[in-house]
C-alpha positions in Angstrom: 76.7 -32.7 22.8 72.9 -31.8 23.8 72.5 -32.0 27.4 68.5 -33.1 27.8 67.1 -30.9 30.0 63.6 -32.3 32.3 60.8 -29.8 33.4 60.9 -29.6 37.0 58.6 -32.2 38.7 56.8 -31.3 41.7 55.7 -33.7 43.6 51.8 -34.2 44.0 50.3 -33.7 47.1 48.3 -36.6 48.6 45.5 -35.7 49.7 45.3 -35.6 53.2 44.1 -38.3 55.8 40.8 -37.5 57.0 40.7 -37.0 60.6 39.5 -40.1 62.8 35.6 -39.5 63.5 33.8 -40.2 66.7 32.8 -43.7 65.2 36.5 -44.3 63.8 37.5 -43.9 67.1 35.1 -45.9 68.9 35.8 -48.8 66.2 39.8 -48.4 67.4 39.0 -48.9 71.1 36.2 -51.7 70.1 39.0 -53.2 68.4 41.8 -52.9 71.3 39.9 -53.9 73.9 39.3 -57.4 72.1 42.7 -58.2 72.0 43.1 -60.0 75.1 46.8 -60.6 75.1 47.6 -57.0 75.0 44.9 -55.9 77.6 46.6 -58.7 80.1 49.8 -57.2 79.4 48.8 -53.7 81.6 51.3 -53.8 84.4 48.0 -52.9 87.6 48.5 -51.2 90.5 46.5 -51.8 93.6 47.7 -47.9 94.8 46.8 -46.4 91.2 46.3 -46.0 88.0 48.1 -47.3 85.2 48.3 -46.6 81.3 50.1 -47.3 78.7 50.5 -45.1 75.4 49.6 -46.9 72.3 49.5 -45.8 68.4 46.0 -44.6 67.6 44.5 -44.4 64.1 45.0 -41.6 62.0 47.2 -39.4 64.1 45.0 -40.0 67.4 46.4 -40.3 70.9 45.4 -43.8 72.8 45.7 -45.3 76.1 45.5 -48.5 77.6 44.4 -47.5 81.0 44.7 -49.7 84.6 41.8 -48.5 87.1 42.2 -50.3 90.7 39.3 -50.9 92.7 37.8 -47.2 94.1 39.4 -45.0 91.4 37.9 -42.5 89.3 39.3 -39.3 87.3 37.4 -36.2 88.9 35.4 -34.0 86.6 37.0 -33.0 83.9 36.7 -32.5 80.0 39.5 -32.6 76.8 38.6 -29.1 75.8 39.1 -29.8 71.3 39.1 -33.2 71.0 36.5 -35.8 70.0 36.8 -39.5 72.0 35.8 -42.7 72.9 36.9 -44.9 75.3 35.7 -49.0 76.3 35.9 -50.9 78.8 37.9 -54.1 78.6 37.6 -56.0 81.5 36.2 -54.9 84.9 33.2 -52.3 84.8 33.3 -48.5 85.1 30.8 -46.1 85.7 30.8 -42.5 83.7 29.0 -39.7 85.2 28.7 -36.6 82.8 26.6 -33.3 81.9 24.7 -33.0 78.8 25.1 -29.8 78.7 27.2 -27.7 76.3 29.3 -25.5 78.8 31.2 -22.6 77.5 34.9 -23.3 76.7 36.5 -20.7 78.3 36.4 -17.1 80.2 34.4 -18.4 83.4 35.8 -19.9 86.5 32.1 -21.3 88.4 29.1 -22.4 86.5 25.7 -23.4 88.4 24.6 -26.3 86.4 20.4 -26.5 85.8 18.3 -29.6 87.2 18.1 -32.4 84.3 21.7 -32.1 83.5 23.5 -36.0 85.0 23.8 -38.4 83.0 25.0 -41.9 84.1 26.4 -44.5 82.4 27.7 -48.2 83.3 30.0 -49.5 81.4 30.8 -53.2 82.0 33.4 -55.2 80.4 32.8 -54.5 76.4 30.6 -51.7 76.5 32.0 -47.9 75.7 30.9 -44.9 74.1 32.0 -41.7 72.0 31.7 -38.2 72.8 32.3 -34.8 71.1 34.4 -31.5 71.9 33.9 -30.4 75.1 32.5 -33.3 76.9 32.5 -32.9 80.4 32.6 -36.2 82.6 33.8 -38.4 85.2 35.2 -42.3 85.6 34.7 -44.1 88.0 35.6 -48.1 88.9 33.2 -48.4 91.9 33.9 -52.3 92.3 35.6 -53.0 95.9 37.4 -55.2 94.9 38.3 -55.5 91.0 40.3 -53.7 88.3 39.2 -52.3 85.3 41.0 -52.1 82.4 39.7 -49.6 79.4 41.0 -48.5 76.0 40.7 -44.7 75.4 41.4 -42.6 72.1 41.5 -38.6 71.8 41.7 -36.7 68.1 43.4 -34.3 67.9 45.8 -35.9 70.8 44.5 -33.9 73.7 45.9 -30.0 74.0 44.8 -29.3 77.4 42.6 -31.4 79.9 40.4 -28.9 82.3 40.1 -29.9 85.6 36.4 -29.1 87.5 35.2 -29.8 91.5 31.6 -30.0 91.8 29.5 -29.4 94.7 25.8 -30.4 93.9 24.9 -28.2 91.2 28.3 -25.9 91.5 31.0 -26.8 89.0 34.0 -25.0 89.5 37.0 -24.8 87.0 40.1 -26.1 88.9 43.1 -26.3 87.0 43.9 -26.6 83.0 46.4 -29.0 82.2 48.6 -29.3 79.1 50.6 -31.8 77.7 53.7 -31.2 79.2 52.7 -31.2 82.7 51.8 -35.2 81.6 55.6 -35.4 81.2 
C-alpha cells in the first residue's frame, strides 16, 4: 500500500506587532481615563498612593494610579521606555527638564538655566514623552485626589531615582522591577 508522504510545513511567521508609539500610547490612557466606571473603581488612600495594574496595548505596562491630596513621585525618569500618562479626575502638576541628560556613568549633574518645564494637568488633559524623560508628579490640591492613567513601552526595566537642589540633580537610587514586588 503507498503511504502518502506531506512536505514538511513550517509555519509562517506573523509578522510582528509593531511596538505602541508615543501617540498609541497616549490614545490608550485618553481612552482609560474616559471610562468612568473603572476610574471610580480605584480603591484611594488618604495616607498614599494607589494603583492598579491594567493590560496595556501592545505589550505595554499600564496603571491606574490614586494620588491623595499633597503627593507627588520625586524626580525621577523610566530610563528605555516611551510614555504617556492623563489625568482622570482631580489635577496634577508635572515638573520636568527638557534636557537630554546622559543615561548612565554619572552620579551629579548641574543642570543649565532654561531647563523647567511645568505643566498642569487637570482632569482630561495628559501628555507623552520619550526615552529618558526626566520629571516629577505632583497633586498640589489640599484637599482632593487625583486619579491618572499611565502607560510605559517597553514595561519599564529600571526607574532612576534623582534629588535636586536648585540646579543640582543628583542620581539617588535605580530601581528594577523586582524591588516593585
Amino acid at each position: 500500500m503507498p503511504v502518502s508522504v506531506s512536505p514538511a510545513v513550517s509555519p509562517v511567521a506573523s509578522p510582528k506587532a509593531a511596538a505602541p508609539t508615543q501617540a498609541d500610547l497616549l490614545d490608550f490612557v485618553r481612552r482609560t481615563a474616559a471610562d468612568a466606571e473603572l476610574i471610580a473603581s480605584l480603591p484611594l488612600d488618604p495616607e498614599g498612593r494607589t494603583w492598579v495594574r491594567l493590560e496595556g496595548p501592545g505589550g505595554s505596562e499600564a496603571w491606574l494610579i490614586g494620588w491623595p491630596p499633597g503627593s507627588g513621585t520625586g524626580w525621577h525618569d523610566h530610563a528605555d521606555s516611551v510614555g504617556a500618562f492623563l489625568t482622570a479626575s482631580g489635577e496634577l502638576k508635572e515638573n520636568s527638564l527638557a534636557a537630554r541628560l546622559p543615561t548612565d556613568g554619572w552620579k551629579t549633574l548641574e543642570l543649565t538655566d532654561g531647563v523647567d518645564r511645568e505643566r498642569r494637568l487637570p482632569a482630561g488633559q495628559g501628555r507623552a514623552f520619550g526615552r529618558h524623560h526626566v520629571h516629577e508628579v505632583l497633586n498640589e490640591s489640599t484637599e482632593r485626589h487625583a486619579v491618572s492613567v499611565h502607560a510605559y513601552h517597553p514595561p519599564l526595566p529600571r526607574i532612576r531615582r534623582y534629588s535636586r537642589t536648585g540646579q543640582i540633580l543628583h542620581l539617588e537610587q535605580v530601581e528594577r522591577p523586582e524591588d516593585w514586588q
